[in-house]
C-alpha positions in Angstrom: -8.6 3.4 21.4 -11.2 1.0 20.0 -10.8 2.8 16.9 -7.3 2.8 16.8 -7.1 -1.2 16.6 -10.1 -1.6 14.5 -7.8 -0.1 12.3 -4.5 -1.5 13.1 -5.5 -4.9 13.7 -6.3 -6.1 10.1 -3.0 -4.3 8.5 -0.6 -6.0 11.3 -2.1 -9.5 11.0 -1.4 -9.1 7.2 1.6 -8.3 7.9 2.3 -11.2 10.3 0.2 -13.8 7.8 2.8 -12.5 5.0 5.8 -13.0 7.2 4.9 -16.3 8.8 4.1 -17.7 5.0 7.2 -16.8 4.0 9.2 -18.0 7.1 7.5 -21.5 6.4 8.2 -21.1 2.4 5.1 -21.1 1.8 5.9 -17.9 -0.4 8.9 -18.6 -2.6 11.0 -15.9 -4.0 9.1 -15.6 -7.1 6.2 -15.3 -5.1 7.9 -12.5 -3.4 8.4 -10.8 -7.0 5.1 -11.3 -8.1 3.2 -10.3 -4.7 5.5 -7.1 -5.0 4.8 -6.2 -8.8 1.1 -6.5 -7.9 0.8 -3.9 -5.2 3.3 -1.2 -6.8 1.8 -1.4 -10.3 -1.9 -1.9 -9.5 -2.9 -1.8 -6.0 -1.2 1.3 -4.8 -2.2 3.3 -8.3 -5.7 2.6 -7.7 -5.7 3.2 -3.8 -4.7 7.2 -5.2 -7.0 6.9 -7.9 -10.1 6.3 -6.0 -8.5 8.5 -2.7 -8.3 11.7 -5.9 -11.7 10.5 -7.5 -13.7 10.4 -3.7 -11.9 13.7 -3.1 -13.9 17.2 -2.9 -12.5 19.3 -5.3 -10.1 22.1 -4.1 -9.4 19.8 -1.1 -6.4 17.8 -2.5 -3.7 17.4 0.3 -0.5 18.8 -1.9 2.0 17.3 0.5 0.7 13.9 0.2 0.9 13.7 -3.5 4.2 15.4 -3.2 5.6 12.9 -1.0 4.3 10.2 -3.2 4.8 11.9 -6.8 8.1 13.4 -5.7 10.2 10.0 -5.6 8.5 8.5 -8.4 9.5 11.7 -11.0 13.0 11.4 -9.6 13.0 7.5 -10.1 11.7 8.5 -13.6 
């Protein structure tokens, strides 16, 4: 269980830290935009970067990329 929240802890007070800013306006809408742009074209491309480039060859899971690939190509 320790585990567990040494793990979850960090993401949901992230979470709450990103809510309560914004419920205070501390984030404005363009804020919003620009804190969005960030993580879809650079943070989460180089979270599946580094996951593929750390990963033993042979041992990619093809479900995961599917399920992340997938929507993007049909986006495209």
């Amino acid at each position: 269980m320790v585990g567990l929240t040494d793990i979850l802890l960090p993401v949901v007070a992230l979470i709450a830290a990103g809510y309560g800013f914004a419920r205070i306006g501390l984030i404005t809408g363009a804020g919003e935009a620009a804190l969005s742009d960030i993580v879809f074209y650079a943070a989460t491309p180089a979270l599946l970067f580094r996951a593929m480039a750390s990963a033993a060859p042979g041992s990619s899971d093809l479900a995961l990329m599917a399920a992340y690939f997938g929507p993007c190509l049909a986006l495209y």
